[in-house]
N, C-alpha and C positions, 0 to 999 in steps of 0.2 A: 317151813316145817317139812313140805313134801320134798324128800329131793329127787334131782333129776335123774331118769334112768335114759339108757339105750331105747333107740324109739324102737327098733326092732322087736325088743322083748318084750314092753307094753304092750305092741300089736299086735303077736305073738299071742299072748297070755289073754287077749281081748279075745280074739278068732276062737281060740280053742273054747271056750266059752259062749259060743254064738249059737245060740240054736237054727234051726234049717230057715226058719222065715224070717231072722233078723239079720242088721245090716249095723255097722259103725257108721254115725254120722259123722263124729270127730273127736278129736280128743284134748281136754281141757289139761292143761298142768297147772298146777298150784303152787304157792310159795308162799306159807301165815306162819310170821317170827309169832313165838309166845312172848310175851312181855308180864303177863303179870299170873296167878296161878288161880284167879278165879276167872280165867279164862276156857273153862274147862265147858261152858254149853257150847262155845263155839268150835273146838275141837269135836265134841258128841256131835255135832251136826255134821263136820266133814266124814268122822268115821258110819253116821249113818246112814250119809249118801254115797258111800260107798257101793259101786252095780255089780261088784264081780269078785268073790271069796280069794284072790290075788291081791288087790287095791287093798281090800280089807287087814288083810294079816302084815302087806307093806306096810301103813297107816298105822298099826298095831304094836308094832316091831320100833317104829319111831314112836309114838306115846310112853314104851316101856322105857327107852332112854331118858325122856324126860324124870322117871323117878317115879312115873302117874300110872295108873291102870287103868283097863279099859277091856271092854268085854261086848259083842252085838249078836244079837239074834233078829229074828223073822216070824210074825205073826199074821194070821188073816183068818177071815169069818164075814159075817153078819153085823152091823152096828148093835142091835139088841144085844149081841153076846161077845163083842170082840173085848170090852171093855174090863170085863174080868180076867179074859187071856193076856190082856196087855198088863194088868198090876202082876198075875204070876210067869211069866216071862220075865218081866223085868225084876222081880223079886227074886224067881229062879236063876235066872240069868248072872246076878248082881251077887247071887251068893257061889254059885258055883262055881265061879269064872274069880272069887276070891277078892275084886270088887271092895265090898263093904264084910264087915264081920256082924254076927247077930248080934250086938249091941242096942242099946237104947238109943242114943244119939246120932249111930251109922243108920238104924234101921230107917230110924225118924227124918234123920236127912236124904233118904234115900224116898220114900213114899212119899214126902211134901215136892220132890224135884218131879218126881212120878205125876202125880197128878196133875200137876201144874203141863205139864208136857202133856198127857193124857189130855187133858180139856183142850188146850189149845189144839190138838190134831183131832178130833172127833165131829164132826160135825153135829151140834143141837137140831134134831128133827126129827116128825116122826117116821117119816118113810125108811125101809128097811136097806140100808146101801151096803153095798160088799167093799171088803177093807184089805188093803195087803199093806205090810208096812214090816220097815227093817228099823229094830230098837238100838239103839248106842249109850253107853252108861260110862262115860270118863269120871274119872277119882283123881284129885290131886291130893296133897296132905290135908286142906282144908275144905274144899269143896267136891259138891259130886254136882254131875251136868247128864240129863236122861233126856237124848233127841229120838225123837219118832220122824221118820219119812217116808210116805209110799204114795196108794192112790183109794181114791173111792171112786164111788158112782152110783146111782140110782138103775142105773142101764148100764150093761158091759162095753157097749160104744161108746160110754160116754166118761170114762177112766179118766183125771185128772190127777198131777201132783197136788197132796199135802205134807205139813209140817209142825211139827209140834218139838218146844224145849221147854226144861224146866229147869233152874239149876237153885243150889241150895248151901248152906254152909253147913257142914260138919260141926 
């Protein structure tokens, strides 16, 4: 699915993007043939671990060829409160970006993929953790796929990767 660029202009397009205390560990390439068209949470997951608004709209650019669409944004907060930012994000996100249409059935398959991704990246507990996380919403004709990816923590040291998907049918 990814295709291969000039390592140049990866690195390139990576650097320009590095803030002053960060570093490139290294750089992964990818290569996922689609084979079938409810393959669409695993597509949402590559465009939501996308690290760099380049990778992203590359990524973007080839999903649109598929026929599919696809749309991501970025949320963060509080676990108490992240959770309501996360359904209008991805309901904002999903409409504005053209996504799904206000329908009955788009809307519907869109909030069941929602949650479903929602729950699985939220941690159940009650201590209050800080959340960043980048949303991805791919559409084929029949399915829509909503990956969540970022990090939490209890403590700002102690920052780990989560992951949440939900996918659904139209």
């Amino acid at each position: 699915m990814l295709e291969k660029r000039e390592e140049s202009e990866r690195f390139g397009e990576a650097v320009e993007e590095l803030g002053e205390d960060e570093e490139i560990l290294g750089t992964l390439e990818v290569s996922y043939d689609i084979r079938q068209e409810s393959q669409v949470g695993r597509v949402a997951v590559l465009l939501a671990a996308t690290t760099n608004k380049n990778e992203e709209e590359y990524l973007k650019e080839q999903i649109k060829r598929l026929g599919w669409r696809a749309v991501a944004t970025e949320v963060g907060g509080l676990v108490g409160n992240i959770s309501g930012k996360l359904t209008r994000s991805l309901v904002g996100a999903a409409l504005n970006g053209n996504v799904v249409k206000k329908t009955g059935s788009e809307m519907h398959a869109l909030m069941h993929a929602s949650m479903e991704a929602i729950n699985s990246f939220l941690p159940i507990c009650l201590l209050e953790a800080s959340v960043g996380a980048k949303l991805a919403i791919v559409r084929s004709k029949k399915w829509i796929g909503v990956a969540i990816i970022g990090d939490s923590a209890y403590h700002a040291a102690a920052h780990h990767d989560r992951c949440g998907l939900g996918v659904m049918h139209i």
